[in-house]
Backbone and ligand atoms as CSV (ligand in chain L), in Angstrom:
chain,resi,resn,atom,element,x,y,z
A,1,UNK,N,N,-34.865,49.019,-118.028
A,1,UNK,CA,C,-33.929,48.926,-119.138
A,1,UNK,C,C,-34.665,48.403,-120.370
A,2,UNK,N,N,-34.310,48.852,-121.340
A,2,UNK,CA,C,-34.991,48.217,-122.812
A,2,UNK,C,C,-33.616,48.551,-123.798
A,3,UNK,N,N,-34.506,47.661,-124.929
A,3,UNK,CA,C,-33.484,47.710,-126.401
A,3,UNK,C,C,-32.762,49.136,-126.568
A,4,UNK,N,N,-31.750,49.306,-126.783
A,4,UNK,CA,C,-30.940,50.794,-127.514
A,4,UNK,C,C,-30.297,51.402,-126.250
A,5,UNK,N,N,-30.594,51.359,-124.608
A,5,UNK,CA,C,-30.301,52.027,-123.757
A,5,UNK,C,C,-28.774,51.081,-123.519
A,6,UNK,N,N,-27.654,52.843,-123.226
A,6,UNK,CA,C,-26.339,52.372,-123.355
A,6,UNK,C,C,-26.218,51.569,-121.624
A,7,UNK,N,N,-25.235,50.912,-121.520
A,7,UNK,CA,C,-24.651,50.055,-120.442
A,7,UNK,C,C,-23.358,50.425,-120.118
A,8,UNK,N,N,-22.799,50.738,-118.886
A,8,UNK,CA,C,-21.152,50.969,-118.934
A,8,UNK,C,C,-20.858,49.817,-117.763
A,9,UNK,N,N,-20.659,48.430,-118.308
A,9,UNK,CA,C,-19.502,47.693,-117.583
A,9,UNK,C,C,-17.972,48.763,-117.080
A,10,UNK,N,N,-17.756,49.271,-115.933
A,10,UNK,CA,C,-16.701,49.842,-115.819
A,10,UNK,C,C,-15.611,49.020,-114.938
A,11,UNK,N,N,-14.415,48.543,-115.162
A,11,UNK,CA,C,-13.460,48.321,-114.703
A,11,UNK,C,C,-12.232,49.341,-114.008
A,12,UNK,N,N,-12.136,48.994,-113.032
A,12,UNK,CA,C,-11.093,49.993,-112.589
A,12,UNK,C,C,-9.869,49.264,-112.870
A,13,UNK,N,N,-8.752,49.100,-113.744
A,13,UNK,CA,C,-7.866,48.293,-113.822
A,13,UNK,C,C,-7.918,47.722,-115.186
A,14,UNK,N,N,-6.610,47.948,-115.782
A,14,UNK,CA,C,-6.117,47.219,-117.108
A,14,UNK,C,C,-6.010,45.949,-117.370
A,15,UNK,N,N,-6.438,45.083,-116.263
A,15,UNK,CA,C,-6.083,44.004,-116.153
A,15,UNK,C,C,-5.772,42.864,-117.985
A,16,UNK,N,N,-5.212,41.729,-117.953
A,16,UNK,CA,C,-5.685,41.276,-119.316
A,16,UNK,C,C,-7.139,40.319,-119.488
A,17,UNK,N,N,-7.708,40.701,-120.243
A,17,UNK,CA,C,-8.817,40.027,-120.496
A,17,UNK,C,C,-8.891,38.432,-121.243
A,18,UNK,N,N,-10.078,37.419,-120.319
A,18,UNK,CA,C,-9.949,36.496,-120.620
A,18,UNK,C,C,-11.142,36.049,-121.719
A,19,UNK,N,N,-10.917,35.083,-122.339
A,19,UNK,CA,C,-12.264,34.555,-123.670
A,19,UNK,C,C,-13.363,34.939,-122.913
A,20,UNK,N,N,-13.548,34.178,-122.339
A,20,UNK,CA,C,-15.547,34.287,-121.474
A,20,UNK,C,C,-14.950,35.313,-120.385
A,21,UNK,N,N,-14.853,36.597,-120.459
A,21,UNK,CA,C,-14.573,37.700,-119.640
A,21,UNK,C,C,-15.324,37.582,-118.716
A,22,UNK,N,N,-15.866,38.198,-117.273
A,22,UNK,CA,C,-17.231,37.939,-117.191
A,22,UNK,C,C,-17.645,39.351,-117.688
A,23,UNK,N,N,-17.091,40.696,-117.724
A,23,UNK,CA,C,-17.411,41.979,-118.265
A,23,UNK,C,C,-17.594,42.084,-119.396
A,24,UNK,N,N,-16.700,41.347,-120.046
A,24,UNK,CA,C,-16.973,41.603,-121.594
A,24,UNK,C,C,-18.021,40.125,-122.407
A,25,UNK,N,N,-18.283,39.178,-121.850
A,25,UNK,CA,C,-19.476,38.078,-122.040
A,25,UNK,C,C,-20.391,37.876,-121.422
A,26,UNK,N,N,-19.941,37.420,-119.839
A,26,UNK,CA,C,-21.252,37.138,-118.975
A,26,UNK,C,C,-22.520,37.756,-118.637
A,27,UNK,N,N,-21.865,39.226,-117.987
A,27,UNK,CA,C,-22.655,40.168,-117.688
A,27,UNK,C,C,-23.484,40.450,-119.264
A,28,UNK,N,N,-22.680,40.699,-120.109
A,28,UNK,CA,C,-23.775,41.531,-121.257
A,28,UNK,C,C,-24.908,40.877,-121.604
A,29,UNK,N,N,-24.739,39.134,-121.625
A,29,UNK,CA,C,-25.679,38.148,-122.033
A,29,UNK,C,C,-26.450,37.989,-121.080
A,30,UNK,N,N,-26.109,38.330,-119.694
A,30,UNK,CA,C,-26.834,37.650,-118.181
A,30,UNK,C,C,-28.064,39.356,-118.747
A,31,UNK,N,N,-27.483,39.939,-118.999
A,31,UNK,CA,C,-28.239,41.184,-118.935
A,31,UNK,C,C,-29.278,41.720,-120.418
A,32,UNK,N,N,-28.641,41.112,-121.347
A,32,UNK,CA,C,-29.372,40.815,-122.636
A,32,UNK,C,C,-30.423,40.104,-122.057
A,33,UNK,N,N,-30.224,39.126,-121.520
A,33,UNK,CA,C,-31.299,37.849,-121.253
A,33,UNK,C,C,-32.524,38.452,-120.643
A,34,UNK,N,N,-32.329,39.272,-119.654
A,34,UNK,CA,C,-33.458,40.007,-118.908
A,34,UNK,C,C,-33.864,40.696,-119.493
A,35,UNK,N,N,-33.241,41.554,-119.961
A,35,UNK,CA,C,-34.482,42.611,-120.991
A,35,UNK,C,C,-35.262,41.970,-122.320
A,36,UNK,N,N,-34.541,41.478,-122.731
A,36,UNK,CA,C,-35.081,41.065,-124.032
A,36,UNK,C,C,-34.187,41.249,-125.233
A,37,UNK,N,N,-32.707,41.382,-124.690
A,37,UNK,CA,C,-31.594,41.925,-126.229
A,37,UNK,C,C,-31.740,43.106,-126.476
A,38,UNK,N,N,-31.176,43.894,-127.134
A,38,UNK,CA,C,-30.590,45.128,-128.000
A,38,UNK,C,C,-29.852,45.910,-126.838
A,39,UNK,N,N,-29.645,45.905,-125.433
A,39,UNK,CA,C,-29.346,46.485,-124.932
A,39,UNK,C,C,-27.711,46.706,-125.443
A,40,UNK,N,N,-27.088,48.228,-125.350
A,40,UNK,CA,C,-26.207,48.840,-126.106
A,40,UNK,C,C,-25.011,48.694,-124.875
A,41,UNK,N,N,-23.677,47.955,-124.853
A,41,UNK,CA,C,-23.251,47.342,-123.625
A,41,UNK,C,C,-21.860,47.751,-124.004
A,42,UNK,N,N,-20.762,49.109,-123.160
A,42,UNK,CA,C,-19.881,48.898,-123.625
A,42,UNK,C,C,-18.940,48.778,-122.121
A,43,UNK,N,N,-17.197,48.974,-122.183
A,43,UNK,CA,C,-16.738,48.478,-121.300
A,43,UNK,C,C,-15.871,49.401,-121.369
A,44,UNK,N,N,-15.268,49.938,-120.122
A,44,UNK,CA,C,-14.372,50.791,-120.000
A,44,UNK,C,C,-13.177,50.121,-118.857
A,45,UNK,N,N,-12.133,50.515,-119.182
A,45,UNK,CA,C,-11.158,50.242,-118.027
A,45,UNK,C,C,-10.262,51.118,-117.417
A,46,UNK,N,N,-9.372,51.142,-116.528
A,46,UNK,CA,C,-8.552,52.097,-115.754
A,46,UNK,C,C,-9.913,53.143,-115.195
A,47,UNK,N,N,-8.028,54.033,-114.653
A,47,UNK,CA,C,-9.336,55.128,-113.226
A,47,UNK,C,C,-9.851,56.261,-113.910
A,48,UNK,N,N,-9.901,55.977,-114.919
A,48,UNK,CA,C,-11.281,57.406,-115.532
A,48,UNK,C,C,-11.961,56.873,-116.494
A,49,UNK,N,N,-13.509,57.239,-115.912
A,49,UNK,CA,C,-15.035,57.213,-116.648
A,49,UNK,C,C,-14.462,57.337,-118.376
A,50,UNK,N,N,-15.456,56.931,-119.204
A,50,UNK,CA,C,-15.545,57.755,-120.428
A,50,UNK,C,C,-16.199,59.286,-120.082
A,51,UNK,N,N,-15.928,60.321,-121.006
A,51,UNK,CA,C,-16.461,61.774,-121.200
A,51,UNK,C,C,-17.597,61.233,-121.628
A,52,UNK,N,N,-18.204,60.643,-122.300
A,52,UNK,CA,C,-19.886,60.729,-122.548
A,52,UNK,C,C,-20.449,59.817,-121.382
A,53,UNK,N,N,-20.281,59.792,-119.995
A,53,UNK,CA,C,-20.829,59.001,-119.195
A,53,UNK,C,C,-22.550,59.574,-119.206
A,54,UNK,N,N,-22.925,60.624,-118.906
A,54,UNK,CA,C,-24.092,61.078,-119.024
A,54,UNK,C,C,-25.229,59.984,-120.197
A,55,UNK,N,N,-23.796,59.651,-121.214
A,55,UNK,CA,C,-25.346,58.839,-122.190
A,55,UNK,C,C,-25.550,57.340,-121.632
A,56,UNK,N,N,-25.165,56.785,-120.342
A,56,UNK,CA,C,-25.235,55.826,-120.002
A,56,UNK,C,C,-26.582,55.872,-119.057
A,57,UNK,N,N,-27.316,54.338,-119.486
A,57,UNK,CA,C,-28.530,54.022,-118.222
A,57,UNK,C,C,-28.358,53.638,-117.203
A,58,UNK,N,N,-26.990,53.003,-116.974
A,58,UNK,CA,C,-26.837,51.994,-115.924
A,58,UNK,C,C,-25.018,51.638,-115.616
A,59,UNK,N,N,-24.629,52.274,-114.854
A,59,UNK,CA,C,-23.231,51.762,-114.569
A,59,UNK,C,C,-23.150,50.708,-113.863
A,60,UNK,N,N,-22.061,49.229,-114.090
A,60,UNK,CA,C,-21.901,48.557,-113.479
A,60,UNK,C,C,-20.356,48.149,-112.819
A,61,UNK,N,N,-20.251,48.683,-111.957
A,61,UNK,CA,C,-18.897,48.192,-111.534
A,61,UNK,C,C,-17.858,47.300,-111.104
A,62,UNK,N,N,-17.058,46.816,-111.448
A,62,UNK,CA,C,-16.135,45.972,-110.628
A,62,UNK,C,C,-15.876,46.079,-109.326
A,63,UNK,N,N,-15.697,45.408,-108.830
A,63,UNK,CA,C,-15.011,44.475,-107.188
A,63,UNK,C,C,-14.031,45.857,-106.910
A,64,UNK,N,N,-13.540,46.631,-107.640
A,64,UNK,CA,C,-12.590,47.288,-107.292
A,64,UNK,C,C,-11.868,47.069,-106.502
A,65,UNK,N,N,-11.027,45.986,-106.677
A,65,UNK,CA,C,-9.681,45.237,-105.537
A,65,UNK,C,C,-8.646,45.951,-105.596
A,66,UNK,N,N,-8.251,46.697,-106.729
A,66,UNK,CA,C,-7.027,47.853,-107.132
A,66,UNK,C,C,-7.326,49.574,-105.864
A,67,UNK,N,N,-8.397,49.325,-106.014
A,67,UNK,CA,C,-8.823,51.108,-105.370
A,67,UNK,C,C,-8.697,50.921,-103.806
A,68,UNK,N,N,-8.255,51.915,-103.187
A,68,UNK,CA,C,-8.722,51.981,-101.947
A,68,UNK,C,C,-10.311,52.984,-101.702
A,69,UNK,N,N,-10.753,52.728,-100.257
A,69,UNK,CA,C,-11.994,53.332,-100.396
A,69,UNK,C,C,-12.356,54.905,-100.769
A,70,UNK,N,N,-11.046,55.607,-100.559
A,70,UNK,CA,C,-11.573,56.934,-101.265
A,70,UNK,C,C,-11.452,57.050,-102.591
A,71,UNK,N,N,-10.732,56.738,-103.290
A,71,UNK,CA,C,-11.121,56.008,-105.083
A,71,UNK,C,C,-12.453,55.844,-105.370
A,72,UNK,N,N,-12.783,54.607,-104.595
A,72,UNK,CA,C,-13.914,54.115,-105.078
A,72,UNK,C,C,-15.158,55.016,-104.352
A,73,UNK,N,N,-15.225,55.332,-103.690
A,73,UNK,CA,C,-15.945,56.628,-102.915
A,73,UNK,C,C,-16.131,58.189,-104.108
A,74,UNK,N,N,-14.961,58.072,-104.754
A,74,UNK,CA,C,-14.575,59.542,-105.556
A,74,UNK,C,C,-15.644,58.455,-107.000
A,75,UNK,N,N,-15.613,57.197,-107.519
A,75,UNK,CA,C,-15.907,56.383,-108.528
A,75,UNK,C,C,-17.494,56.660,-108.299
A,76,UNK,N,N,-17.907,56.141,-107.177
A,76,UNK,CA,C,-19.597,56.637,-106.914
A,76,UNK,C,C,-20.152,57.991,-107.069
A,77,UNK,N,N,-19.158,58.870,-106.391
A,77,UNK,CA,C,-19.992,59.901,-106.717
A,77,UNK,C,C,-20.194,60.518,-108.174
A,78,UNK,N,N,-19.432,60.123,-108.764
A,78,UNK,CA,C,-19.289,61.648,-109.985
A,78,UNK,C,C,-20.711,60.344,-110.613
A,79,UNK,N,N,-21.080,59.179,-110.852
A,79,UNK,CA,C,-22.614,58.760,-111.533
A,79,UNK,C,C,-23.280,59.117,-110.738
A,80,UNK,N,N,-23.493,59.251,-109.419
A,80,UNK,CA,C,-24.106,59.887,-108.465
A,80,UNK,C,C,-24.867,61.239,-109.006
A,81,UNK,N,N,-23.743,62.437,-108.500
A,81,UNK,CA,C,-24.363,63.824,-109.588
A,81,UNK,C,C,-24.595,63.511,-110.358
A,82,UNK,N,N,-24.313,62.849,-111.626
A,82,UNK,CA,C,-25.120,62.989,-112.649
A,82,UNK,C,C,-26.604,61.974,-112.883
A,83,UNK,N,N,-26.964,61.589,-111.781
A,83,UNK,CA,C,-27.391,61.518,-111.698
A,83,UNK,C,C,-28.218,59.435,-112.313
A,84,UNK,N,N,-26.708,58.871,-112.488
A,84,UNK,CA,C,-26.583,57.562,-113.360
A,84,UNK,C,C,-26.818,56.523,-112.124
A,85,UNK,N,N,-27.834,55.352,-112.358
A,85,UNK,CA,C,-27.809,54.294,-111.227
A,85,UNK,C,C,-26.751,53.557,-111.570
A,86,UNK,N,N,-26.165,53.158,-110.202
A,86,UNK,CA,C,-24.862,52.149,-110.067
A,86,UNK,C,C,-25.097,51.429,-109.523
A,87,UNK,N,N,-24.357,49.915,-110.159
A,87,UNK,CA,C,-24.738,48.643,-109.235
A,87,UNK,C,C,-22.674,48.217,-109.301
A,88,UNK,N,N,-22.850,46.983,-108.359
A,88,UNK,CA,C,-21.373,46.396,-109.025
A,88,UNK,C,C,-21.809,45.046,-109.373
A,89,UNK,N,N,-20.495,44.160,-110.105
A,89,UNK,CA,C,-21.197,43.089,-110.801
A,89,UNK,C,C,-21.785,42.202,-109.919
A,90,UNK,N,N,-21.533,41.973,-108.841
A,90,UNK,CA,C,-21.896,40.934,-107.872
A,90,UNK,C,C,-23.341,40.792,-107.315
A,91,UNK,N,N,-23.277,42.657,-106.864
A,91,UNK,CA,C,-25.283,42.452,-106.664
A,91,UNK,C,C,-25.966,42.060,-108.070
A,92,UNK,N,N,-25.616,42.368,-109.100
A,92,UNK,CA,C,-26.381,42.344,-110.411
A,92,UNK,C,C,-26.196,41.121,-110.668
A,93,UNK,N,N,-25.307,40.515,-110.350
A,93,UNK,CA,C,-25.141,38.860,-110.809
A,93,UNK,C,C,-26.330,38.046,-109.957
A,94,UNK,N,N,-26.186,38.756,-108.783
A,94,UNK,CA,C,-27.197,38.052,-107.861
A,94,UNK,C,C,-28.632,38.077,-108.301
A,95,UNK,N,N,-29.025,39.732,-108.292
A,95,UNK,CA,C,-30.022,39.807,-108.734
A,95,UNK,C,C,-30.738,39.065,-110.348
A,96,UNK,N,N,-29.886,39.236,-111.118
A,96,UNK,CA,C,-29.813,38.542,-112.692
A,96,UNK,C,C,-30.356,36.873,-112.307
A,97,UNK,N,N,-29.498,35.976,-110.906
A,97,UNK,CA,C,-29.782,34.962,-110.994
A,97,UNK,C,C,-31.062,34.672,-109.654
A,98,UNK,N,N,-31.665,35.959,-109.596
A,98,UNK,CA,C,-32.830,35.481,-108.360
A,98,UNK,C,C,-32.658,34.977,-107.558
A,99,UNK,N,N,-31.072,35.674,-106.654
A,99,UNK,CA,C,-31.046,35.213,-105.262
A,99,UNK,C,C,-30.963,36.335,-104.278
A,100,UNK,N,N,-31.646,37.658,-104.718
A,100,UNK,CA,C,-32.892,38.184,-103.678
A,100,UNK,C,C,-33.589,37.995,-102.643
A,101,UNK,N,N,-34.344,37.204,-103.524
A,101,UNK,CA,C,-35.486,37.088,-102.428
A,101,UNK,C,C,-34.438,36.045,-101.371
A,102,UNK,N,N,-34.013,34.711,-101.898
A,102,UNK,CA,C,-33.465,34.138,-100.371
A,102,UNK,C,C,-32.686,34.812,-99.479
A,103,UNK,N,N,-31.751,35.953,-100.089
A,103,UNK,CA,C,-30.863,36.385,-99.257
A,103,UNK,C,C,-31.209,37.357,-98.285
A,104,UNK,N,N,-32.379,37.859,-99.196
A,104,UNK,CA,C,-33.180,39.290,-98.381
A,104,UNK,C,C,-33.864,38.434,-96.936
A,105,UNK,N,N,-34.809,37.374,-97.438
A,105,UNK,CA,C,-36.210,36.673,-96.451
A,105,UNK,C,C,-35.295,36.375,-95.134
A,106,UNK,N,N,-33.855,36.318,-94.465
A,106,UNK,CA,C,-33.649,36.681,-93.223
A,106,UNK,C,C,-34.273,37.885,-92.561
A,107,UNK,N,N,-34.091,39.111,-93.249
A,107,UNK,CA,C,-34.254,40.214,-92.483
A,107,UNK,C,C,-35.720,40.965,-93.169
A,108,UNK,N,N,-36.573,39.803,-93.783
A,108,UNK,CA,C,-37.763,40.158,-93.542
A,108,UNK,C,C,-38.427,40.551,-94.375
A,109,UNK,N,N,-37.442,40.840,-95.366
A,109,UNK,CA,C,-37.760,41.642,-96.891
A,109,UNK,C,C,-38.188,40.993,-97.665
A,110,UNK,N,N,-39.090,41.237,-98.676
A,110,UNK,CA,C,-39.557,40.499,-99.473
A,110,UNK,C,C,-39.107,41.316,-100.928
L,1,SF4,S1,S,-12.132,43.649,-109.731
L,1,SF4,FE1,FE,-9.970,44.156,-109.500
L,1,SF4,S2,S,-8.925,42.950,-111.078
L,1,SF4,FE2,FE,-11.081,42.993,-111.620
L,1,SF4,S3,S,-11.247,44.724,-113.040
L,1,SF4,FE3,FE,-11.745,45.466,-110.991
L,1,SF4,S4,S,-9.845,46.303,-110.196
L,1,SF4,FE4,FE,-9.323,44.990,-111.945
């Protein structure tokens, strides 16, 4: 990831949004922080993608507590074909705060 490359925080759900969101604050800054800033970070909600998903580097998804698994199954694939990496916020939170390596070094991984 570098400066200018777009970001899609995606939410499945209208929910109402709070001051320190973690989609709309945490994540963008946890994720600014690692690259180095300019990264282009926007946020979508309910059950359909934006139409310009293709200009995205990196989808990140919600917990999806609203979806059942073929939702969220139907949510993976279509960044899938096109070919977009997907994380949800939780591994990326993890990863963002370097708890990898401890969680991995049970099963050996480095
Ligand atoms: S995790 Fe649940 S409540 Fe939060 S945005 Fe996703 S669907 Fe909505």
């Amino acid at each position: 990831m570098k400066a200018g490359d777009k970001v899609l925080i995606a939410e499945s759900c209208s929910h109402h949004s709070q001051d320190d969101d973690i989609a709309r604050v945490k994540i963008p800054k946890w994720l600014n922080d690692k690259v180095g800033g300019g990264l282009m970070i926007e946020t979508s909600a309910g059950r359909d993608y934006p139409e310009n998903l293709e200009e995205y580097k990196l989808i990140v998804h919600c917990g999806a507590c609203t979806l059942n698994r073929r939702e969220m199954l139907l949510r993976q694939a279509v960044p899938a074909e096109k070919g977009i990496p997907m994380t949800n916020f939780g591994v990326l939170i993890s990863y963002l705060h370097g708890v990898f390596p401890r969680a991995l070094k049970p099963f050996g991984i480095e």
